[in-house]
PDB file as gemmi writes it, atoms N, CA and C in Angstrom:
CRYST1    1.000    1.000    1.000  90.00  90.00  90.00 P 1                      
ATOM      1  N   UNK A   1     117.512  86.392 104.183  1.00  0.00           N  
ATOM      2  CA  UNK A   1     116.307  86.877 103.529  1.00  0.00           C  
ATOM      3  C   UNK A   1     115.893  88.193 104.189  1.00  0.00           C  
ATOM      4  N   UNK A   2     115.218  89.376 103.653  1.00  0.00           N  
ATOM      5  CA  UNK A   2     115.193  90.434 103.956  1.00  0.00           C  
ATOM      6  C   UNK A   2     113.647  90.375 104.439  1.00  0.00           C  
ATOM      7  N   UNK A   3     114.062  91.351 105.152  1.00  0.00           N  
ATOM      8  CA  UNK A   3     112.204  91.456 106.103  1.00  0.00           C  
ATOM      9  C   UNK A   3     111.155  91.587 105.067  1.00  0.00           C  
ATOM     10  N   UNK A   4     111.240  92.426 103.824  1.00  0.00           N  
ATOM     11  CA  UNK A   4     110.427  92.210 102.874  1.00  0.00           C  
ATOM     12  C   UNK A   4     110.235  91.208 102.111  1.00  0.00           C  
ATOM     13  N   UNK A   5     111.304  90.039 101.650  1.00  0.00           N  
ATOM     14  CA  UNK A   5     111.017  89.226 100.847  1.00  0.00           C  
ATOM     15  C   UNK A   5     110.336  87.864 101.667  1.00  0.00           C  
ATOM     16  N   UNK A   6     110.195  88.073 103.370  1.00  0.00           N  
ATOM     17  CA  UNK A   6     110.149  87.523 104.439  1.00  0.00           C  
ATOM     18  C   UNK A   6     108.654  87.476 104.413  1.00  0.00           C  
ATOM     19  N   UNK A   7     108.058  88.794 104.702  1.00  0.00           N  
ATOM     20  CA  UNK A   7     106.391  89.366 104.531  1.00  0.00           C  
ATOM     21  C   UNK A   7     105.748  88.819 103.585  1.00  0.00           C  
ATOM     22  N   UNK A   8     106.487  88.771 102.038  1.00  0.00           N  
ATOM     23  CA  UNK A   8     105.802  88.576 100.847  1.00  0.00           C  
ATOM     24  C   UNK A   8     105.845  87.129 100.643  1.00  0.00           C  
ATOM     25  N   UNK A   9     106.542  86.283 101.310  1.00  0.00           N  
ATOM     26  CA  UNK A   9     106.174  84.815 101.370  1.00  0.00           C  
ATOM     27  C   UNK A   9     105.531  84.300 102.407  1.00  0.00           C  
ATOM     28  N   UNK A  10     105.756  85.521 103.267  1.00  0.00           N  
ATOM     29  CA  UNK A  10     104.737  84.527 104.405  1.00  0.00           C  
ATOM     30  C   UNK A  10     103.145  85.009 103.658  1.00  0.00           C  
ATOM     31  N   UNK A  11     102.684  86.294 103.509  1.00  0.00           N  
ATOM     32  CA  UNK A  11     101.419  86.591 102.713  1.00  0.00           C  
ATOM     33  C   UNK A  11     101.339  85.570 101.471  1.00  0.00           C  
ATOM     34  N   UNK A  12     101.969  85.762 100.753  1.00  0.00           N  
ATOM     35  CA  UNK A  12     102.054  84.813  99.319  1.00  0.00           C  
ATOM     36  C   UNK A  12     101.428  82.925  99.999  1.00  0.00           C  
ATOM     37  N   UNK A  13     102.022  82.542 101.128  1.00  0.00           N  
ATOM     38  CA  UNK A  13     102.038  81.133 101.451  1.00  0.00           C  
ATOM     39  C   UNK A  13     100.586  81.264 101.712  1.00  0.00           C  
ATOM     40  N   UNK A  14      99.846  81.899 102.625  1.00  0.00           N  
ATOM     41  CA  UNK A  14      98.639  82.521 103.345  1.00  0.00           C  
ATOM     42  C   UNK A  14      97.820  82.297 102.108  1.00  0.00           C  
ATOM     43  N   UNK A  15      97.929  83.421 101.069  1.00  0.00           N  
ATOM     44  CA  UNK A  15      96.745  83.315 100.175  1.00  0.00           C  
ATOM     45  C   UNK A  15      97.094  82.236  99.149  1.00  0.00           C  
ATOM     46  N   UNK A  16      97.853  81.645  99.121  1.00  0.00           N  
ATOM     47  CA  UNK A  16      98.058  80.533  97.748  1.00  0.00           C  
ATOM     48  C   UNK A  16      97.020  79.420  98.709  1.00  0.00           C  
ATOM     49  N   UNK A  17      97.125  79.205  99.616  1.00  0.00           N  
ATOM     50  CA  UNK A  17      96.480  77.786 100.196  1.00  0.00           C  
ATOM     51  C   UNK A  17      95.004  79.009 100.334  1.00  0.00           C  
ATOM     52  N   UNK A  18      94.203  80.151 100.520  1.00  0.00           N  
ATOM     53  CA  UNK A  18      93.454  80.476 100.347  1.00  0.00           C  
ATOM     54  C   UNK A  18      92.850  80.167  98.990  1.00  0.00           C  
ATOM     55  N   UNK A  19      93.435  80.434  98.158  1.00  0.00           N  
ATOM     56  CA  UNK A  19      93.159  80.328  96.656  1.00  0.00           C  
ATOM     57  C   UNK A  19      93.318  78.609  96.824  1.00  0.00           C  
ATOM     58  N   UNK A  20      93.634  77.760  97.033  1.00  0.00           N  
ATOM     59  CA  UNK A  20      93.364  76.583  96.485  1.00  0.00           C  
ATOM     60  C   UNK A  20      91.673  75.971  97.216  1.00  0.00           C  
ATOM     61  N   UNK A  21      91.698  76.348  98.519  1.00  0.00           N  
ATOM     62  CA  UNK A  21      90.665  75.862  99.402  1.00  0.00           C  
ATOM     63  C   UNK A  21      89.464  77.055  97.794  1.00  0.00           C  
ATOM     64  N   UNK A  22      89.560  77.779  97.543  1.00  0.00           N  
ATOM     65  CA  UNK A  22      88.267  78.185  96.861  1.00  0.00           C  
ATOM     66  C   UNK A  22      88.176  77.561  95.304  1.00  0.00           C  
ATOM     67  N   UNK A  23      89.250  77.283  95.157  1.00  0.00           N  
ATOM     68  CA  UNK A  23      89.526  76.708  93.885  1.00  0.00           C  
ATOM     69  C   UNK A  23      89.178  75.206  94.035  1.00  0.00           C  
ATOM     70  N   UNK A  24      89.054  74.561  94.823  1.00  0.00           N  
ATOM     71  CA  UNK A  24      88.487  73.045  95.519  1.00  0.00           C  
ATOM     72  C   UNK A  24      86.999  73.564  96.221  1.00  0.00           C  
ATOM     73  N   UNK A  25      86.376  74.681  96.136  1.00  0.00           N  
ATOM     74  CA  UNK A  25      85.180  74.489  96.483  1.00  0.00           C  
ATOM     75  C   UNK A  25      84.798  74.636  95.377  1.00  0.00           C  
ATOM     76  N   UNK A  26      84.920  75.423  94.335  1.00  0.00           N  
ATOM     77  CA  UNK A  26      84.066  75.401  92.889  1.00  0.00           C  
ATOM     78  C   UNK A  26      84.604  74.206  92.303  1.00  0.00           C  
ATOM     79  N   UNK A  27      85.415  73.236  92.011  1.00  0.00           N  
ATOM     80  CA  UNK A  27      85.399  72.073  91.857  1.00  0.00           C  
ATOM     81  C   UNK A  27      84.882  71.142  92.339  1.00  0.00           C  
ATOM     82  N   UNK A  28      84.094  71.261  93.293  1.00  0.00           N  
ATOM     83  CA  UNK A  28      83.699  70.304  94.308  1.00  0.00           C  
ATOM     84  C   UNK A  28      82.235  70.684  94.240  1.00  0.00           C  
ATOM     85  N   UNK A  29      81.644  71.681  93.793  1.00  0.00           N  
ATOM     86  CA  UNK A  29      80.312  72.276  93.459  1.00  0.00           C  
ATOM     87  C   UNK A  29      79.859  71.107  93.138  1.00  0.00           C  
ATOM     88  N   UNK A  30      78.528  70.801  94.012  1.00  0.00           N  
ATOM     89  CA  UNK A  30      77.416  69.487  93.417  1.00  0.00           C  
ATOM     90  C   UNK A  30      77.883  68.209  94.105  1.00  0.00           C  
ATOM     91  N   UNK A  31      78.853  67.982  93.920  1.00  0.00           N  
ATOM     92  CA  UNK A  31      79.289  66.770  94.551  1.00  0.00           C  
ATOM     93  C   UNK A  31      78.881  66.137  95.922  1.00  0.00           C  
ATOM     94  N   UNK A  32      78.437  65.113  96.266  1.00  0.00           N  
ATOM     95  CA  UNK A  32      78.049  64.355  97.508  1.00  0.00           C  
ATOM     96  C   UNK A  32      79.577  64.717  98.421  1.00  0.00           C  
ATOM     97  N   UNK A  33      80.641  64.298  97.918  1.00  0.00           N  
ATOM     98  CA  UNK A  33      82.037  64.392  98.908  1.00  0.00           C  
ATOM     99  C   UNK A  33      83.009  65.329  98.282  1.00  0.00           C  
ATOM    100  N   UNK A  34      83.688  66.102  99.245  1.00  0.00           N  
ATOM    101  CA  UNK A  34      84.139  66.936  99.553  1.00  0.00           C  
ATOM    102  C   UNK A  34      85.805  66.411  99.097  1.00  0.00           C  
ATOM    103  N   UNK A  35      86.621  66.708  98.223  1.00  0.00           N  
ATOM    104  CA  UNK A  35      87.904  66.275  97.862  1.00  0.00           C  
ATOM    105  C   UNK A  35      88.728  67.392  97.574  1.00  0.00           C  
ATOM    106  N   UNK A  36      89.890  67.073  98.575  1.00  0.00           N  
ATOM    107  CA  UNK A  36      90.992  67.963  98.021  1.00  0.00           C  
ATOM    108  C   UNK A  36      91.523  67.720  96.917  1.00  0.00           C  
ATOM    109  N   UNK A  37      91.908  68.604  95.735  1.00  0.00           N  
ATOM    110  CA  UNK A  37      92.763  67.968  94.572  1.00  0.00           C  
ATOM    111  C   UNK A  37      93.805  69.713  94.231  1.00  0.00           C  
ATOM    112  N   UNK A  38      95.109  69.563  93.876  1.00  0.00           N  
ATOM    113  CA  UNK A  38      94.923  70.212  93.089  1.00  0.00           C  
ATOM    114  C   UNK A  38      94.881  70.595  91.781  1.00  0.00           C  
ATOM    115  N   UNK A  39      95.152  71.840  90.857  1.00  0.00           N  
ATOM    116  CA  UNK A  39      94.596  71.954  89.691  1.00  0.00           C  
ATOM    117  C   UNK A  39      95.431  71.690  89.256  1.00  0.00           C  
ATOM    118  N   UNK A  40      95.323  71.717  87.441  1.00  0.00           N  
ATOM    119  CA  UNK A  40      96.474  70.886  86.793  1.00  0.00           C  
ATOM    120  C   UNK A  40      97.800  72.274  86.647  1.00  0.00           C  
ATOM    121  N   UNK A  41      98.430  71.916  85.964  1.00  0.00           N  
ATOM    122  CA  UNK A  41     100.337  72.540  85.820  1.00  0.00           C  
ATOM    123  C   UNK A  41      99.587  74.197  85.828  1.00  0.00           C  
ATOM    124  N   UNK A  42      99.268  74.015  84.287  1.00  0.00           N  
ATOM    125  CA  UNK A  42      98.551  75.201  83.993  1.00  0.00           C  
ATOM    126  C   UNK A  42      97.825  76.252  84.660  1.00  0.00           C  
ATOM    127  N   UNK A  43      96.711  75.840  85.549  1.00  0.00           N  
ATOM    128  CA  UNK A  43      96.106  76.395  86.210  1.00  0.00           C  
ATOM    129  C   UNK A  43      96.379  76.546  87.664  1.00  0.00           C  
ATOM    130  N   UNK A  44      97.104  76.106  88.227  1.00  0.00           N  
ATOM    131  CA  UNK A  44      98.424  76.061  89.112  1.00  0.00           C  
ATOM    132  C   UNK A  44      98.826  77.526  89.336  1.00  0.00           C  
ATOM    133  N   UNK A  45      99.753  77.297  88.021  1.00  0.00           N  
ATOM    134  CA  UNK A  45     100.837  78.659  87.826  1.00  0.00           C  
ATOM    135  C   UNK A  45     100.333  79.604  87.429  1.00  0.00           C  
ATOM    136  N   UNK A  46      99.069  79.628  87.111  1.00  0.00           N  
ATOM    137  CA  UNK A  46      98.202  81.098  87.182  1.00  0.00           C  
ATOM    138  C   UNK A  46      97.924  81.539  88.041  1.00  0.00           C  
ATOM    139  N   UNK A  47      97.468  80.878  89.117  1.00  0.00           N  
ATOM    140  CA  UNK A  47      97.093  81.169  90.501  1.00  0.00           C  
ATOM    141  C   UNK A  47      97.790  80.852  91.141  1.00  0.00           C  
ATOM    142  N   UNK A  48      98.875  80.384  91.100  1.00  0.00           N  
ATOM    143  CA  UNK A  48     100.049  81.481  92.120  1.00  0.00           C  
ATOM    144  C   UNK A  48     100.974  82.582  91.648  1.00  0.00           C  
ATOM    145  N   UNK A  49     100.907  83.120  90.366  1.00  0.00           N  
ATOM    146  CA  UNK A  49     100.896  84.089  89.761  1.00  0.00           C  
ATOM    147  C   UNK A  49     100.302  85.203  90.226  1.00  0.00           C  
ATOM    148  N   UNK A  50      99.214  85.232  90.117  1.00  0.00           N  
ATOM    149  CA  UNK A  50      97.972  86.042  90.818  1.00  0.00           C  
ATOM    150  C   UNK A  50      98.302  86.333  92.223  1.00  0.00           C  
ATOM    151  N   UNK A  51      98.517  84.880  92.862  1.00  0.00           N  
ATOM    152  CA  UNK A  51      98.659  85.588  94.815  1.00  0.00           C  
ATOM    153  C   UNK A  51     100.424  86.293  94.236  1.00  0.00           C  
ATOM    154  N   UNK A  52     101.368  85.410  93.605  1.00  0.00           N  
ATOM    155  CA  UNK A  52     102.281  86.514  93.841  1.00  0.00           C  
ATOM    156  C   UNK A  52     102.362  87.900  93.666  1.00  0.00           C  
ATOM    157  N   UNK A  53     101.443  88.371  92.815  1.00  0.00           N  
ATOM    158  CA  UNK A  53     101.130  89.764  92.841  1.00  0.00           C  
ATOM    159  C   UNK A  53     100.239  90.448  93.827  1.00  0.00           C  
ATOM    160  N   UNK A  54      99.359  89.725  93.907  1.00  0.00           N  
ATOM    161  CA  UNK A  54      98.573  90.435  95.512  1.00  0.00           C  
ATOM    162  C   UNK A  54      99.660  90.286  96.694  1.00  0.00           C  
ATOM    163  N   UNK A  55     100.322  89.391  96.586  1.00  0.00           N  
ATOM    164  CA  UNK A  55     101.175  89.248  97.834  1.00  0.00           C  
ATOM    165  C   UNK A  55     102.210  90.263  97.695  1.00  0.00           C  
ATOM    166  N   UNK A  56     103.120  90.962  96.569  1.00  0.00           N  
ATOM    167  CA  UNK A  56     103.553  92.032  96.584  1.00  0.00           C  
ATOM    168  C   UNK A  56     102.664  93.318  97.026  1.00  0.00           C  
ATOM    169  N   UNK A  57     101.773  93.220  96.569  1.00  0.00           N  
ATOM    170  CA  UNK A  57     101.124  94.439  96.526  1.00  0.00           C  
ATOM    171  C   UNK A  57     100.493  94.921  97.817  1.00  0.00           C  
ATOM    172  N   UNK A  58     100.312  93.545  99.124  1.00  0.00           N  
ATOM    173  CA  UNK A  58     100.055  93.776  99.786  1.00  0.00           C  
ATOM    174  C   UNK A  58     101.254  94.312 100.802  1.00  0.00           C  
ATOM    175  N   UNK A  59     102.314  93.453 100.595  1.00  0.00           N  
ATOM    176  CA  UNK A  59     103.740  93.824 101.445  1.00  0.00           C  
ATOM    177  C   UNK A  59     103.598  95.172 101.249  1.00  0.00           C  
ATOM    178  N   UNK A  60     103.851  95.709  99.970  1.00  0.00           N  
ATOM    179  CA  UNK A  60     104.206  97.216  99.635  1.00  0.00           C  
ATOM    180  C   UNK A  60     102.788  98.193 100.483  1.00  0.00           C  
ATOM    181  N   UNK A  61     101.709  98.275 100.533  1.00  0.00           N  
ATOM    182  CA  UNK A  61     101.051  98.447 101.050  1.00  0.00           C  
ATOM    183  C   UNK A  61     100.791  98.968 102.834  1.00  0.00           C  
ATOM    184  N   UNK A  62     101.438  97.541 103.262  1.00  0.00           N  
ATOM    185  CA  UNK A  62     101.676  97.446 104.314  1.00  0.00           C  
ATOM    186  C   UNK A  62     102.608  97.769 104.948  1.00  0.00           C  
ATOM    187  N   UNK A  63     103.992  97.859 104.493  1.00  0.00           N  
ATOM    188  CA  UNK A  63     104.648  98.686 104.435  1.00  0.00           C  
ATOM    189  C   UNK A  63     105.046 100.485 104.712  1.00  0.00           C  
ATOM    190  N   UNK A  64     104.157 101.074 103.695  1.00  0.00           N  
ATOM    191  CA  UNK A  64     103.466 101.972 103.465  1.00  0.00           C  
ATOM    192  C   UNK A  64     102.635 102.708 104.580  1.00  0.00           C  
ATOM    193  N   UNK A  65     101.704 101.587 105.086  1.00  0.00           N  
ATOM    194  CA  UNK A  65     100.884 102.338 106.024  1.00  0.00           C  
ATOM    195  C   UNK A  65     100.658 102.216 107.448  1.00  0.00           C  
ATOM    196  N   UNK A  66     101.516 101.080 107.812  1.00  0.00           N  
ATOM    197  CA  UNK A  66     101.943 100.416 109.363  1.00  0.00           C  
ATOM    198  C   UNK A  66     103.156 100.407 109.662  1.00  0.00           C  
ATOM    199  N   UNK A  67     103.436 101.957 110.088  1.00  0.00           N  
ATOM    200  CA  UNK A  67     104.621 102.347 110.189  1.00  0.00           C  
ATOM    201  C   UNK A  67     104.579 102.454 112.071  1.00  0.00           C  
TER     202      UNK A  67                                                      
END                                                                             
């Protein structure tokens, strides 16, 4: 695996479990107890869709400017 595709999964792993912990607090809005779940197929693969593109965008970025 190449140092870049290395960066973009370790970032990608980082914000996907970011994105679920916020995605389980607005589900969890109101509630007496606090439950991990996650979302269904659908809404899943949108949001790790999403970090996979921030997670490129950040590699490339970083890349870029921490030379």
């Amino acid at each position: 695996m190449t140092k870049e595709k290395k960066t973009i999964a370790i970032i990608g792993s980082v914000f996907l479990v970011e994105a679920l912990i916020h995605y389980n607090i607005g589900v969890n809005k109101g509630k007496d107890k606090f439950k991990l779940e996650l979302p269904p197929t659908k809404e899943f693969l949108k949001i790790a869709g999403v970090v996979l593109v921030f997670s490129v965008l950040s590699e490339k970025i970083i890349k870029e400017y921490v030379k």
